[in-house]
C-alpha positions in Angstrom: 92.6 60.1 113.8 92.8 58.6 110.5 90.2 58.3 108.1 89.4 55.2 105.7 89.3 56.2 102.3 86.5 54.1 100.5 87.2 55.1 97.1 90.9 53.7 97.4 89.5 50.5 99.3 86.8 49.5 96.3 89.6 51.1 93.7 91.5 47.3 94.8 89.3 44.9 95.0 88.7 42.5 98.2 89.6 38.7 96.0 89.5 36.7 99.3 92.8 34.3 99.7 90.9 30.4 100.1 91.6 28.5 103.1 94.6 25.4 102.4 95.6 22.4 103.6 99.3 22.9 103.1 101.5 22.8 106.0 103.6 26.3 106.3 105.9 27.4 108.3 105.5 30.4 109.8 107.8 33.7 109.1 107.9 36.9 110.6 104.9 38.2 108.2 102.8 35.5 109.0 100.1 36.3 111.6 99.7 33.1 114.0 96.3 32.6 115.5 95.8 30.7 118.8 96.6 32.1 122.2 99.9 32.1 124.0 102.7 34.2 125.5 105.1 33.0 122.3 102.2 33.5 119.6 101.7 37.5 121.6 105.7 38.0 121.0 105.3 36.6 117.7 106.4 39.9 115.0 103.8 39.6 112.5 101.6 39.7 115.6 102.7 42.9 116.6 102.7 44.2 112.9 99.0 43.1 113.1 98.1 44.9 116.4 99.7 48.1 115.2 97.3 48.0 112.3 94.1 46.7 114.0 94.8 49.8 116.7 95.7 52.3 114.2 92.0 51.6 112.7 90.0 51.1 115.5 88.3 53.8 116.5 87.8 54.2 112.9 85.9 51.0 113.0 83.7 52.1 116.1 82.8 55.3 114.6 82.0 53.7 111.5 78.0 54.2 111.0 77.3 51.1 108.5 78.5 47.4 108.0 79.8 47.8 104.3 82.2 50.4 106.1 83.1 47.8 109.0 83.6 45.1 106.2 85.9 47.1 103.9 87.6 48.2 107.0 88.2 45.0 108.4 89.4 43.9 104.5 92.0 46.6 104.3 94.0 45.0 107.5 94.0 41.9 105.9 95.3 43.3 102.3 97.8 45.0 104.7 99.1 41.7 106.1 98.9 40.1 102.4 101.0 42.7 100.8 103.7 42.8 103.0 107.2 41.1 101.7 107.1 38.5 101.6 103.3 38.4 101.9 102.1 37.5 105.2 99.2 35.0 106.3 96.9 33.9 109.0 98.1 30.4 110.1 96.3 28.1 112.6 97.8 25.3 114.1 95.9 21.6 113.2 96.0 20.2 116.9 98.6 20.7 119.4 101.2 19.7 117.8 100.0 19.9 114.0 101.5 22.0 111.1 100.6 25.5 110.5 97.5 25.9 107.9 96.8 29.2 106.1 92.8 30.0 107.4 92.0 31.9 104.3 91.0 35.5 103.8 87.2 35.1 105.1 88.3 33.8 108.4 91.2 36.7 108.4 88.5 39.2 108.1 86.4 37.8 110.8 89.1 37.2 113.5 90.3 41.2 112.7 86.5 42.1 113.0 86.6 40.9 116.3 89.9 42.2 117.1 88.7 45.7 116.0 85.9 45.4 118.6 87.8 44.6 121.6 87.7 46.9 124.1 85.1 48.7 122.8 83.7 51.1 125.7 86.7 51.6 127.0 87.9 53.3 123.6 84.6 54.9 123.5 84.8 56.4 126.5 88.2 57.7 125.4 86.8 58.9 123.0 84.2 60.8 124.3 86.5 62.0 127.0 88.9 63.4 124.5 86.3 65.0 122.6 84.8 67.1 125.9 88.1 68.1 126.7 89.2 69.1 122.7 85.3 70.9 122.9 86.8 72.9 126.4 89.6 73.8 124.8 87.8 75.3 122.0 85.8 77.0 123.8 88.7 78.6 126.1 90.8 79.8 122.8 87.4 81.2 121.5 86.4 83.3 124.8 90.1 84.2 124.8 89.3 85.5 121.1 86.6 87.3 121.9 87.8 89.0 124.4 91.3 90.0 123.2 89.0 91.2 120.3 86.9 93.6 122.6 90.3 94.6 123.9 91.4 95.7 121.0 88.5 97.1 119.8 88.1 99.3 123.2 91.8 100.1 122.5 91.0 101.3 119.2 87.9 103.7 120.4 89.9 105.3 122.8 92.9 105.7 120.5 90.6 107.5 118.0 89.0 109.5 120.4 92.2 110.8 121.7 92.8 111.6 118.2 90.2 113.5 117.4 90.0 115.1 120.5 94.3 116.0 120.1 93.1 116.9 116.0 90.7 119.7 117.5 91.2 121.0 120.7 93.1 124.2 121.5 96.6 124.5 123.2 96.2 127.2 126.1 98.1 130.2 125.6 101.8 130.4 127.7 101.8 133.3 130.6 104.9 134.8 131.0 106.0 135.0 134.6 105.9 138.6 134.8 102.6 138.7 133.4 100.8 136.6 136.0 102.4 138.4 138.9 101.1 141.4 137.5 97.7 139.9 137.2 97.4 138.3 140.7 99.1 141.8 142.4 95.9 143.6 144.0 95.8 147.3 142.9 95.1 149.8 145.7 95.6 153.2 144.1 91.6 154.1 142.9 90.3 150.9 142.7 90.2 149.3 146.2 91.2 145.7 146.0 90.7 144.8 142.8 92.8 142.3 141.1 93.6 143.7 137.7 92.7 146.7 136.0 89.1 147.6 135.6 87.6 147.6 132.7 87.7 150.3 130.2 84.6 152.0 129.9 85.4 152.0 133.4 87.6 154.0 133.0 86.6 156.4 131.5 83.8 157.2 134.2 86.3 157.5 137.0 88.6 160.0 134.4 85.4 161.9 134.1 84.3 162.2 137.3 87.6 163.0 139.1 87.9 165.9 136.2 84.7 167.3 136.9 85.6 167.1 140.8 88.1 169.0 140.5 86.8 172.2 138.5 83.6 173.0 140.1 84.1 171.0 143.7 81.1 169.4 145.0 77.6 170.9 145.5 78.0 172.1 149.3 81.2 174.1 148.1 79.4 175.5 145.2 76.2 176.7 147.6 78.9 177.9 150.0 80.2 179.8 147.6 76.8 181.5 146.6 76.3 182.5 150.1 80.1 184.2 150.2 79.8 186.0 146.9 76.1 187.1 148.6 77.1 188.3 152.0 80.7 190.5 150.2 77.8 191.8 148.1 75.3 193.0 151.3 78.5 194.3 152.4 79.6 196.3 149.7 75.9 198.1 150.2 
């Protein structure tokens, strides 16, 4: 949408052509008022219709009537400035000659013009300004959550980080090594997977050394009771 500038508007000031009574004939620059399918066609016309439309919803939006009036004023300059300069021509009667209506009835007539259609543009308006709020709201949820995305991305990168930075590796086991481990060892120990431990160890040496040089108890007392009865003997 474009935007009057105020400053640049008062910068040239608004000296109002006067009205005249000299027949003209009308150019392509002129803008002829009156209604009718050739007047429509008419080029300045058209010039003048792309410029009231270019400004309008300028002029609706527009909150106070100096804006309105300077508004209004700028279209006419427009018109004025073109080359050659362009006027607003009535027609005196049907079949009269064209008249130059000044600058006061200019800005009037493009007043008006500027308020045609008025809801209609407004409603535009307001429908292009819910859907341009929509869409803003879309891209901002869509923000906000490729932001949490990449935040969550982020956590879980650094956590693997830290958790790659200070965890352990587990030691390799050789293939011989974990059938040995996972054989069951019969010979002394029963079932027992692996080795026992070493204090272990050195019980069972003990104790099978001690078994063998004195036997058990009932081989000692049998003993006794042999060594007595060769004794009672010998007597």
């Amino acid at each position: 949408m474009m935007s009057l500038n105020l400053s640049e508007a008062d910068a040239e000031p608004f000296v109002p052509v006067p009205a005249s009574d000299t027949p003209c004939t009308p150019t392509d620059s002129d803008v002829l008022c009156g209604r009718g399918g050739g007047i429509n066609t008419h080029p300045g016309n058209e010039t003048y219709r792309h410029y009231v439309e270019r400004r309008k919803r300028i002029y609706l939006t527009a909150r106070f009537k100096r804006e309105k009036r300077l508004i209004a004023e700028t279209i006419v300059k427009e018109i004025r400035n073109q080359n050659p300069p362009g006027r607003f021509l009535l027609r005196d009667g049907k079949d009269g000659p064209w008249l130059d209506i000044g600058d006061i009835k200019a800005r009037d007539k493009t007043s008006q013009a500027l308020r045609e259609n008025a809801p209609k543009v407004r409603k535009q308006m307001e429908a292009e300004n819910a859907a341009r709020k929509e869409e803003e709201r879309k891209l901002g949820e869509l923000a906000h959550r490729d932001s949490d995305d990449a935040n969550r991305n982020a956590q879980a990168k650094a956590i693997a980080d830290r958790e790659g930075a200070h965890g352990t590796q587990p030691a390799p086991v050789h293939a011989a090594q974990g059938q040995q481990q996972h054989q069951p060892h019969e010979q002394g120990w029963g079932y027992h997977y692996g080795p026992p431990p070493p204090r272990l160890m050195g019980q069972y040496s003990s104790s099978a050394s001690s078994g063998n040089s004195n036997g058990s108890p009932q081989q000692q007392q049998q003993q006794q009771q042999q060594q007595q009865q060769q004794k009672r003997r010998q007597l």
